[in-house]
C-alpha positions as CSV (number, residue, x, y, z in Angstrom):
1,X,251.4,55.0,160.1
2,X,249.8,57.3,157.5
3,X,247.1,54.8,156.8
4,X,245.9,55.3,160.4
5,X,246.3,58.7,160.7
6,X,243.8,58.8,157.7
7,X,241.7,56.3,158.6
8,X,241.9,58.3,162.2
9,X,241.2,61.6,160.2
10,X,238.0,60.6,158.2
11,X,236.4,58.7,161.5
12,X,236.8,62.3,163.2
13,X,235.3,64.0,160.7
14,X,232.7,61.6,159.9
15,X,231.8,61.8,163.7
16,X,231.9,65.7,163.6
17,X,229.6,65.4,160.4
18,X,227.3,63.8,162.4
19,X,227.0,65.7,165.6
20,X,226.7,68.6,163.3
21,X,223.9,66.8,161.9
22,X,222.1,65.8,164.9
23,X,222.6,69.4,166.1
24,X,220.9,70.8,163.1
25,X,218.0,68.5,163.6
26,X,218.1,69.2,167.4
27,X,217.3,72.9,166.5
28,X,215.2,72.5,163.5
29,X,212.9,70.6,166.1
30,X,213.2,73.2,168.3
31,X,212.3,75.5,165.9
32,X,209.3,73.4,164.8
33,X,208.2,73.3,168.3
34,X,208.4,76.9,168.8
35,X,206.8,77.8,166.2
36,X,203.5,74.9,167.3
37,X,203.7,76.9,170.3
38,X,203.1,80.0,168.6
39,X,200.5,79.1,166.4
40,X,198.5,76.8,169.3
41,X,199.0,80.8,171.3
42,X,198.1,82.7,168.9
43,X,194.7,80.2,168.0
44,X,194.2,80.1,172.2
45,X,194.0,84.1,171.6
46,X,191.7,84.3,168.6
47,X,189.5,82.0,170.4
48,X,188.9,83.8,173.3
49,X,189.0,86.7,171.6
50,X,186.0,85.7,169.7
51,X,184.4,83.9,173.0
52,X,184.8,87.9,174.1
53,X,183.5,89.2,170.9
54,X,179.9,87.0,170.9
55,X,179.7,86.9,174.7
56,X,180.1,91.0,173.7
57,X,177.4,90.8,170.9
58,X,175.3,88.3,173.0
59,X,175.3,90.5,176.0
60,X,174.6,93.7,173.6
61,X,171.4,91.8,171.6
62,X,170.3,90.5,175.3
63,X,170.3,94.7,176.4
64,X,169.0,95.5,173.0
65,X,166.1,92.8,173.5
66,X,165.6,93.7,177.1
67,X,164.8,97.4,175.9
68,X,162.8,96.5,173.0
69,X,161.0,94.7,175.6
70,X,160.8,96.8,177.4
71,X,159.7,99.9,175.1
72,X,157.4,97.3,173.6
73,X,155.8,96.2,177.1
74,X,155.7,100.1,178.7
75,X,158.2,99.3,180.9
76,X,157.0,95.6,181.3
77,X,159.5,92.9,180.4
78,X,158.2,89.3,180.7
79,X,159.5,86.5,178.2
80,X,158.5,82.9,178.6
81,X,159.9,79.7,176.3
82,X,157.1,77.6,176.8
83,X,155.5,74.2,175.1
84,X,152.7,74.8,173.0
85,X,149.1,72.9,173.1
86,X,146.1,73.3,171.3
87,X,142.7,73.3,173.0
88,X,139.0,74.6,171.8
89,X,138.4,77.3,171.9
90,X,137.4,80.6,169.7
91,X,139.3,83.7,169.4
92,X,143.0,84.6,169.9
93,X,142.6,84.3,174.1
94,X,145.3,82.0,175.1
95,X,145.8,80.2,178.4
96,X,149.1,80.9,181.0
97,X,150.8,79.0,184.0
98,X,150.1,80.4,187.4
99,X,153.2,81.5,187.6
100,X,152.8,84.1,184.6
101,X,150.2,85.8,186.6
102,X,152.6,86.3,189.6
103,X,155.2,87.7,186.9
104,X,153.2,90.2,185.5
105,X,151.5,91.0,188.6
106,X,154.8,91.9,190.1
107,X,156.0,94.3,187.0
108,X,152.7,96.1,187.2
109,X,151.2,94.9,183.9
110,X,147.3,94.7,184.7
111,X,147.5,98.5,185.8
112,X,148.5,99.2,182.1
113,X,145.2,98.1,180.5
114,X,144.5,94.7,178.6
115,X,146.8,92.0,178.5
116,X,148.8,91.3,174.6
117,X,151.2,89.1,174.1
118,X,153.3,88.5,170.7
119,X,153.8,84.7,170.0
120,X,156.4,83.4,167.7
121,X,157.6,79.9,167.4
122,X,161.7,79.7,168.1
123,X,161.7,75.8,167.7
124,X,159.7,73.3,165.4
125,X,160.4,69.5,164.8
126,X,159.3,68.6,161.6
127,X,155.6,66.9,161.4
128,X,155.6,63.1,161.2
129,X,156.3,61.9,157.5
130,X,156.7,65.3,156.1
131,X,160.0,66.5,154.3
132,X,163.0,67.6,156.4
133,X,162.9,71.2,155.0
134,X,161.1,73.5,158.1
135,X,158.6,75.9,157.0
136,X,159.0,79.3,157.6
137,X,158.3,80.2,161.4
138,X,156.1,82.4,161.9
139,X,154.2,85.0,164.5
140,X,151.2,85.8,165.6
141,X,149.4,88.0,168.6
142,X,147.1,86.8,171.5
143,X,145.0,88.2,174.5
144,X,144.7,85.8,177.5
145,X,141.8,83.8,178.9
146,X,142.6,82.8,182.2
147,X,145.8,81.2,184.3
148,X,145.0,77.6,184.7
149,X,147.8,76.1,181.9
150,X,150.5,73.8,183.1
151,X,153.7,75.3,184.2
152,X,155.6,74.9,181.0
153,X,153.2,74.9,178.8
154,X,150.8,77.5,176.5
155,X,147.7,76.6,176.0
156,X,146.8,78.3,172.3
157,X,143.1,78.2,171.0
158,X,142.5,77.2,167.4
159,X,142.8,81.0,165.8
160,X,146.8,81.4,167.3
161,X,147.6,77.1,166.8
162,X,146.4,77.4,162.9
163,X,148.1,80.8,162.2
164,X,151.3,79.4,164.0
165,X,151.3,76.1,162.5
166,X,149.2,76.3,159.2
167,X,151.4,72.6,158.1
168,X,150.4,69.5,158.8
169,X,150.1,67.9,162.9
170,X,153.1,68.5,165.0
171,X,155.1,66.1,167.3
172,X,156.4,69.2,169.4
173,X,156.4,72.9,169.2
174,X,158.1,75.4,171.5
175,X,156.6,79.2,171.4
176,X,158.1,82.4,172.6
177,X,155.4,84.3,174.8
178,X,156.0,88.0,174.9
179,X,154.5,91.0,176.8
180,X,154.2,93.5,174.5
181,X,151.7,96.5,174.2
182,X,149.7,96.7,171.1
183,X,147.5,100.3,169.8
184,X,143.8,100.5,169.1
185,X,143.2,99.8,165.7
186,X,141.9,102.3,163.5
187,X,141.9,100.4,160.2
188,X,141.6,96.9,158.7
189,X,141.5,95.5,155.3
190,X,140.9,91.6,154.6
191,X,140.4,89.4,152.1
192,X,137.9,87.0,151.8
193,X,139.6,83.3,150.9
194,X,135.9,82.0,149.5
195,X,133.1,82.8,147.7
196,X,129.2,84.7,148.9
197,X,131.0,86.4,151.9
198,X,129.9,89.6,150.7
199,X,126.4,88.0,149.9
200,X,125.9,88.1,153.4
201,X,123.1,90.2,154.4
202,X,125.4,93.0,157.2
203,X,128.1,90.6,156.7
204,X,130.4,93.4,158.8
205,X,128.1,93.1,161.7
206,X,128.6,89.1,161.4
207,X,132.6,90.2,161.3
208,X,132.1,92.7,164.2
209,X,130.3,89.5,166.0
210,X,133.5,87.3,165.2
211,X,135.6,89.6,166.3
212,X,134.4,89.9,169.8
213,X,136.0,86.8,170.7
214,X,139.7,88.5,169.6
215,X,141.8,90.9,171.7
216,X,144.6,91.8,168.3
217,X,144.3,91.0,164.7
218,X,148.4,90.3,163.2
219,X,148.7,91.4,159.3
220,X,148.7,87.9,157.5
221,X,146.9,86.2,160.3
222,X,143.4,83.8,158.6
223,X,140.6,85.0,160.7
224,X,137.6,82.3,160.4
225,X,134.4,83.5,160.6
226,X,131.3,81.5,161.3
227,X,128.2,82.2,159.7
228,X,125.2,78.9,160.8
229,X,126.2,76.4,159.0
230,X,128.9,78.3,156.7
231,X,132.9,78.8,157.5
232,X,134.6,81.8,156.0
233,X,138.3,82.3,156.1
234,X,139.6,86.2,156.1
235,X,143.5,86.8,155.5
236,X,144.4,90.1,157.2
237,X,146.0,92.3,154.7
238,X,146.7,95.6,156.1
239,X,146.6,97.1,159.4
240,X,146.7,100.8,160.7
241,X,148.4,102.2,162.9
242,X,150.9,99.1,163.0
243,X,151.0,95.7,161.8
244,X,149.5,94.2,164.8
245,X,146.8,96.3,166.4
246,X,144.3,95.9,169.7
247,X,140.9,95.8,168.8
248,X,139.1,96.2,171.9
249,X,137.0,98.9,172.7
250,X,137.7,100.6,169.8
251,X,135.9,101.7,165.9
252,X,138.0,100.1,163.2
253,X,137.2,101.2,159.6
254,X,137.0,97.3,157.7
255,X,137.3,97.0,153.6
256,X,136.5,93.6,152.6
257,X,138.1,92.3,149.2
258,X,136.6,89.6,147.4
259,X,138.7,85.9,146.5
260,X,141.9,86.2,143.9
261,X,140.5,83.1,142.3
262,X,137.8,82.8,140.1
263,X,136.9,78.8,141.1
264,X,136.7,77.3,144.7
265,X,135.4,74.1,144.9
266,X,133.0,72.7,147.1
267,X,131.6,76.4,148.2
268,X,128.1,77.8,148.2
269,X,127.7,80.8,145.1
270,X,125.1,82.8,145.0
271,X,125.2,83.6,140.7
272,X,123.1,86.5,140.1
273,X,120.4,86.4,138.0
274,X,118.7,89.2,136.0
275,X,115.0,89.8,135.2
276,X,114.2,88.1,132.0
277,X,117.4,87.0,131.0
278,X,117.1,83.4,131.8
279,X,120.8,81.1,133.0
280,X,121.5,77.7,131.7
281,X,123.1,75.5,134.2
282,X,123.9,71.5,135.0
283,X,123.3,69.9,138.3
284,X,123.9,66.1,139.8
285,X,121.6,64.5,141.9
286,X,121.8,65.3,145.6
287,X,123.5,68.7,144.7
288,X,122.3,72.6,144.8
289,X,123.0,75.2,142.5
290,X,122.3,78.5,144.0
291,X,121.2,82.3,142.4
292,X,119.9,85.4,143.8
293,X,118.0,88.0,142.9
294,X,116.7,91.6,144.2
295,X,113.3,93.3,143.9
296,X,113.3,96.8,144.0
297,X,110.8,99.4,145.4
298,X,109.5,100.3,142.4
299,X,108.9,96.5,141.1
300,X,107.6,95.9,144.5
301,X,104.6,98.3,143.7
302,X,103.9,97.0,140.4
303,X,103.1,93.5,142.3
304,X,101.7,95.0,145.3
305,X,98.9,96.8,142.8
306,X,98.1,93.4,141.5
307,X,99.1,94.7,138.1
308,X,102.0,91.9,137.7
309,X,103.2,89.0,139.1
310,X,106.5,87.7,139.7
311,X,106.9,84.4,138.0
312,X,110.2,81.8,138.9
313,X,110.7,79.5,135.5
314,X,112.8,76.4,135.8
315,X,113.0,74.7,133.0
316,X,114.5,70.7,132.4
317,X,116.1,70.1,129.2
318,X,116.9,66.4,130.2
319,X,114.5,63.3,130.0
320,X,116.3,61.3,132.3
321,X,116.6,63.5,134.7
322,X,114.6,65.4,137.2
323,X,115.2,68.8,139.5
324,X,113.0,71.0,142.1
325,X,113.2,74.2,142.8
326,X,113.5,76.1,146.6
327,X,113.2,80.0,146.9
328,X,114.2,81.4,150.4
329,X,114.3,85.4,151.2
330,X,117.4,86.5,153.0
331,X,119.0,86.4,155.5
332,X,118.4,82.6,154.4
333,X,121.0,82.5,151.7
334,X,120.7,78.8,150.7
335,X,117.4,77.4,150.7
336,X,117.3,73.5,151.0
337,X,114.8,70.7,151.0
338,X,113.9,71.3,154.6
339,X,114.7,74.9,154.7
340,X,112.9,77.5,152.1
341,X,109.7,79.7,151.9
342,X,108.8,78.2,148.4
343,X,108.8,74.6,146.5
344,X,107.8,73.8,143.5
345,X,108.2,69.0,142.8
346,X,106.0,69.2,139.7
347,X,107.8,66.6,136.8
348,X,109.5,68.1,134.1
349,X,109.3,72.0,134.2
350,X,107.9,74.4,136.5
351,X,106.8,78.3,136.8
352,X,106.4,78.9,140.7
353,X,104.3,82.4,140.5
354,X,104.6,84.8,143.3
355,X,102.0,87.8,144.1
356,X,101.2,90.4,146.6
357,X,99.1,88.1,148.3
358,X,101.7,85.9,149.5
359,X,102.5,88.3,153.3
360,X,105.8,86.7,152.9
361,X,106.6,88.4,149.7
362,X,108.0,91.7,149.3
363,X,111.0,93.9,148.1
364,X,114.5,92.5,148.9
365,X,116.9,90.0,148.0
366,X,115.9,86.1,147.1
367,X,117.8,82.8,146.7
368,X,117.1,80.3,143.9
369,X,118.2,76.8,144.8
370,X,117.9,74.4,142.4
371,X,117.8,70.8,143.7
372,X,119.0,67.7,141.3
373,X,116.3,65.1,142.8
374,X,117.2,62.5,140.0
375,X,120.2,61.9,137.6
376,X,122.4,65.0,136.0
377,X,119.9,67.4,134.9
378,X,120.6,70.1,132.5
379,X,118.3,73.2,132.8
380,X,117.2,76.7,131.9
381,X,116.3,79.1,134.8
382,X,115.0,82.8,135.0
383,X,112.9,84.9,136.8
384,X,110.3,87.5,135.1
385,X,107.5,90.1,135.9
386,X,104.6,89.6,134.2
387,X,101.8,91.7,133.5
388,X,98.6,91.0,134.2
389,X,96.0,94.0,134.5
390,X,94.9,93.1,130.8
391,X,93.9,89.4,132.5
392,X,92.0,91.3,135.2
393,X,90.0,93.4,132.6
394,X,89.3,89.8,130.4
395,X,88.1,88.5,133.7
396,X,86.1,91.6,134.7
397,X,84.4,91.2,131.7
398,X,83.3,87.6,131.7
399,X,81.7,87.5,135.2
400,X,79.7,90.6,134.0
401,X,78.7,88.5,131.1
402,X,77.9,85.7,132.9
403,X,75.4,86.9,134.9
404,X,73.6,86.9,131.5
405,X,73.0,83.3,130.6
406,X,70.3,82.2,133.7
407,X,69.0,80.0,132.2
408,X,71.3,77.2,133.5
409,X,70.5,73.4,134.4
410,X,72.9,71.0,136.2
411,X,74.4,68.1,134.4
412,X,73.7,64.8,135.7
413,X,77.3,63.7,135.3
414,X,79.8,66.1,135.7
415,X,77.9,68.7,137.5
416,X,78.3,71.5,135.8
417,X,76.1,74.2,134.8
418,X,75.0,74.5,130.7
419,X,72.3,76.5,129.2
420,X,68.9,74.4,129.4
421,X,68.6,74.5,125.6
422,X,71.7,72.1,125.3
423,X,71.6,70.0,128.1
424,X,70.1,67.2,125.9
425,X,73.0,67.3,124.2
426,X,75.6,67.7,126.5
427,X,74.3,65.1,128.8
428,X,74.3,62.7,125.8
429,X,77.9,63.4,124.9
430,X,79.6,63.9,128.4
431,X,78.3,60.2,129.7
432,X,80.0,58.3,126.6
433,X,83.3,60.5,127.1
434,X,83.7,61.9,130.8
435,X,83.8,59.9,134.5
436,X,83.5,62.2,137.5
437,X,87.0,61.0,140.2
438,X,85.0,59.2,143.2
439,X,87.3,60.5,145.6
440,X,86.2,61.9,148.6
441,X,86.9,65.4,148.2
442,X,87.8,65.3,144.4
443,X,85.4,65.4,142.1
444,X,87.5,66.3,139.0
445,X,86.0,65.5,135.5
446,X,88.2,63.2,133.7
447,X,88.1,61.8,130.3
448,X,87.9,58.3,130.8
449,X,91.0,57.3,128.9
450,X,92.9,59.2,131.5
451,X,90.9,58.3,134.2
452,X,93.4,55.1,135.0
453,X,96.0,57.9,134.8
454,X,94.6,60.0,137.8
455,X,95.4,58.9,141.4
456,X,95.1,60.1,144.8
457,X,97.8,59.5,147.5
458,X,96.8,57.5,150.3
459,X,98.5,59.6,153.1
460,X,97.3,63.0,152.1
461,X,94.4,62.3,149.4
462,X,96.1,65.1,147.0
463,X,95.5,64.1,143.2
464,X,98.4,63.2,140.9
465,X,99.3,61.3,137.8
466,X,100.4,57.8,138.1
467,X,104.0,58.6,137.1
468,X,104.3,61.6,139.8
469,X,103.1,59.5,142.8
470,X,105.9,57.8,143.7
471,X,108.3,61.5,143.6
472,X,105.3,62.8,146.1
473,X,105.5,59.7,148.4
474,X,109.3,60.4,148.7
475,X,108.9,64.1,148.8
476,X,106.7,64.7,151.2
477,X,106.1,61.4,153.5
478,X,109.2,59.8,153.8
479,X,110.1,60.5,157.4
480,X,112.9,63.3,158.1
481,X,115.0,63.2,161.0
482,X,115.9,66.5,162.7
483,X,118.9,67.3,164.4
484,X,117.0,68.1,167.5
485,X,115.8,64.7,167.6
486,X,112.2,64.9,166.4
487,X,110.7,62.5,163.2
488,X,108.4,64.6,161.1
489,X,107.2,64.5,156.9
490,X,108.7,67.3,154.9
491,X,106.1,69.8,155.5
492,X,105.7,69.5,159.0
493,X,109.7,69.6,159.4
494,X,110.0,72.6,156.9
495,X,107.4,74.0,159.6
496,X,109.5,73.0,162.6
497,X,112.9,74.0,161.1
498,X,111.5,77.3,160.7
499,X,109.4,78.2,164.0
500,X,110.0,75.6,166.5
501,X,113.1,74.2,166.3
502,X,115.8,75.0,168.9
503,X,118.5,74.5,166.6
504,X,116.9,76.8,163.7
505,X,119.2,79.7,162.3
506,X,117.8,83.2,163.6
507,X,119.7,86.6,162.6
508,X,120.1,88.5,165.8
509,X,118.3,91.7,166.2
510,X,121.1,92.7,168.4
511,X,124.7,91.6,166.9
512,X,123.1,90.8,162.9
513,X,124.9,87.3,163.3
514,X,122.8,84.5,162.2
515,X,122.7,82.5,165.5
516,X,121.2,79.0,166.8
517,X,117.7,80.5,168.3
518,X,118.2,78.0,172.1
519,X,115.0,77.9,174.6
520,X,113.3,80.4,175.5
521,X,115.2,83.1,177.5
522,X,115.8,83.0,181.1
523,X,114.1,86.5,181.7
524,X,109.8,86.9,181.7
525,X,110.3,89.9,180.3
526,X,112.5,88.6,177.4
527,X,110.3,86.0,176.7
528,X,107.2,88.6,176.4
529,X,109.2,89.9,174.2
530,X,109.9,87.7,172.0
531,X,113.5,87.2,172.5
532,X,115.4,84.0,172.0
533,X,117.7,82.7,174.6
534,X,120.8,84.5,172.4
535,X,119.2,87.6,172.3
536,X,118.4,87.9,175.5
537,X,122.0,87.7,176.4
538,X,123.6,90.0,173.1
539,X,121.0,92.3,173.8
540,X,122.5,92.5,177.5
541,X,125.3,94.2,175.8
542,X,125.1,98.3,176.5
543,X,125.8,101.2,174.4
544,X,125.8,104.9,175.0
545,X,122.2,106.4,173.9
546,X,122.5,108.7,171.0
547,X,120.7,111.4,172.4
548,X,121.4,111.3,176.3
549,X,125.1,109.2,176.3
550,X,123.7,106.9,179.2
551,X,124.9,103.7,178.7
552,X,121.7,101.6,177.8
553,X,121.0,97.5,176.8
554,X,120.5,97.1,173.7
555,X,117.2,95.4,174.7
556,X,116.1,98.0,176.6
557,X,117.2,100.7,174.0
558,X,113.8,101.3,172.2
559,X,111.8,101.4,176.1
560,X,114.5,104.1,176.9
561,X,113.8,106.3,173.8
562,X,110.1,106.2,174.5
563,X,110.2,107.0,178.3
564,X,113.2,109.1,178.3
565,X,113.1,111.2,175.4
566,X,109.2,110.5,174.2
567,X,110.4,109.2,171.0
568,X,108.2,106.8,168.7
């Protein structure tokens, strides 16, 4: 009986052991899930209190933007996330949907003057094949051409596309377009990325000229600047009154610094050169080297009273090679082989000597080109003025003795004129030695062991020695193909490149730009006057008359100062 009662005893409490057991882990879960349900509360809470907070700071930067936008547009607000496109085109004017125009036209914005936007790129896949790591986006400022672009799209000219996206090509760019009003500029200071900007002959009214195409200029925006044939690049350093500035209509005060670097390869340099200090320098065939140098005033007279002469040494110091030697005056900054006022294709050295009976010579500022025609030449190059009134007196004084000896008789050979006591003589001696060129034309005495030496070219008849005939032939009668079309030999092209050409370089009387000079203009008049078909149309431009304030054409500008205020 007592074993059951035990056994009866343990099984009770082994049953109550476990209910007690169960019961604990009953609440334990409990406890477990009460406390998950707190925790997956209190993380519902913090996340919507956060969705609050940044819908909070969203909707606070949105009003914050929206008055910026507003403050910056003068009470216009327009914003457009549209796909950018390049197309060609000069200046910052960029192209807008339709539906931009209906927009703006609706806020008011064409009653508030000229239209500025701010562009800034807010998306930028990276360019095919380049590195994952984006560049740094940047910003830039526009006017606007015209509302013709594709709804969706921006149509950027080359100025806003490079400035935006200096990298390499893009496979898809999204831009911001903003209304925003920009002031008049008062100041501008740029660098110039190359070198010879500053050689430029007015080189701000060439700027000025570039700048017409541009409604803003952004600090550390690359303004490009076309001069004929030349490209210059111009980063924007500093701007006053702001960092991004209107510059229509306006006078802006421009300092031009020259390149950081003291190298750039593949650019034009004009190296100055000093009188009488000569410059050594090394060229390859095919290439130029360039130099300039000035004549003052008071050289000027020297050379216009005949009492010097201006003389341009070039001087080879390599056999194997060969060089020529262009001068140009500016605005012609870089003479070439079909370009220049003076040549000089002699073999070996040369002196090309200028006077004051050249009309084409004068004061100013020159360019020196010298032209590696054959091999790598090294050479030795200066420019000098040299006297010459004691020549003049020497010369003055042989012609008056001249006139003393009349007693003259012509040889039979060479034609010359010796004193009659010696012609005997002379006769006797210049048969055995001397042979008279049977050229048409020529007549030059030659001894006759360099008569074999002496030949004439068959296109043009000009005398040369045998080894210089075949330069000349290449020279000057190869044919030369324009870009207008035309086939001419060197002189006749360096003729045509300079007078007749349609595609020749002029420099504006208007503007100062160095522009292509076209047909003739449209209007008689202009063309009685002498102005090219650019001119006629820069010089349309008006400008208020100094003495009346009329606003006057340019072209008309000296007529309107003789009739109207009897000036000369």
């Amino acid at each position: 009986m007592d074993f059951e009662f035990r056994r009866a005893r343990e099984k009770l409490e082994k049953d109550q052991k476990e209910r007690k057991e169960r019961a604990k882990l009953k609440l334990e879960r409990e406890r477990k899930v009460k406390e998950e349900a707190v925790r997956q509360r209190q993380a519902i809470e913090a996340a919507q209190r956060e969705r609050r907070l940044v819908a909070a700071e969203a909707e606070a930067k949105a009003n914050q933007l929206a008055e910026e936008s507003l403050l910056a547009g003068r009470g216009v607000n327009f914003s457009r996330i549209l796909e950018a496109v390049p197309y060609e085109g000069s200046g910052d004017k960029i192209k807008l949907p339709p539906s931009c125009f209906t927009e703006l036209s609706e806020q008011g914005a064409f009653d508030k003057g000229p239209l500025h936007f701010s562009l800034s790129v807010i998306h930028q896949e990276a360019p095919l094949g380049a590195d994952s790591a984006q560049e740094e986006l940047r910003k830039t400022h526009g006017g606007v051409l015209e509302f013709t672009a594709d709804e969706g799209f921006v149509a950027l000219p080359v100025h806003c596309w490079s400035n935006l996206f200096p990298a390499a090509t893009l496979s898809s760019a999204m831009v911001e377009v903003r209304y925003v009003w920009l002031p008049k500029g008062t100041y501008a200071k740029l660098q110039s990325v190359e070198f010879g900007f500053s050689d430029i002959p007015n080189h701000k009214a060439v700027l000025e000229t570039a700048l017409r195409q541009h409604a803003t200029l952004s600090q550390g925006d690359m303004l490009t600047v076309n001069h004929g044939v030349l490209t210059y690049h111009l980063r924007v350093l500093e701007l006053k009154p702001s960092s991004s500035i209107s510059v229509l209509e306006t006078d802006i005060e421009v300092d031009i610094m020259g390149p950081e670097s003291a190298e750039r390869e593949n650019q034009h340099v004009l190296k100055p050169l000093i009188l009488g200090k000569p410059e050594s320098g090394v060229v390859d065939e095919g290439n130029y080297v360039y130099y300039k140098f000035s004549i003052d005033e008071d050289t000027w007279n020297k050379i216009s009273s005949k009492d010097a002469k201006f003389v341009i040494n070039l001087e080879s110091q390599t056999q194997d090679g060969d060089i020529d030697l262009y001068v140009s005056k500016h605005p012609l900054l870089f003479p070439t082989q079909h370009q220049h006022m003076w040549s000089s294709h002699d073999m070996g050295s040369k002196a090309l000597v200028l006077g004051a009976e050249d009309q084409n010579f004068g004061s100013g500022t020159y360019s020196v080109a010298v032209y590696g025609f054959k091999g790598t030449s090294r050479y030795l190059v200066s420019v000098l003025v040299q006297d010459v009134s004691g020549q003049k007196l020497g010369q003055h004084a042989a012609s008056s003795s001249s006139f003393a000896e009349v007693d003259t008789v012509e040889c039979r050979n060479c034609k010359r004129y010796v004193p009659a006591r010696t012609i005997a003589l002379h006769e006797a001696y210049c048969s055995r030695h001397n042979i008279i060129c049977q050229h048409a034309g020529c007549g030059v005495v030659l001894r006759i062991e360099e008569a074999e030496s002496h030949v004439h070219c068959e296109k043009c008849g000009k005398a040369f020695q045998r080894g210089e005939i075949e330069k000349h032939m290449k020279v000057f009668h190869e044919p030369l193909h324009c870009s207008c079309g035309i086939v001419l030999e060197k002189e006749q092209m360096v003729q045509h490149q300079s007078s007749d050409c349609p595609l020749r370089l002029i420099t504006c009387r208007f503007c100062g730009d160095m522009v292509q000079a076209g047909n003739s203009a449209a209007d008689a008049r202009d063309r009685i006057r002498g102005l090219s078909e650019h001119e006629s149309i820069c010089g349309s431009r008006t400008a208020p008359c100094d003495s009346c304030g009329r606003s006057v054409m340019l072209k008309d500008m000296d007529i309107h100062h003789i009739a109207v205020h009897q000036k000369s």
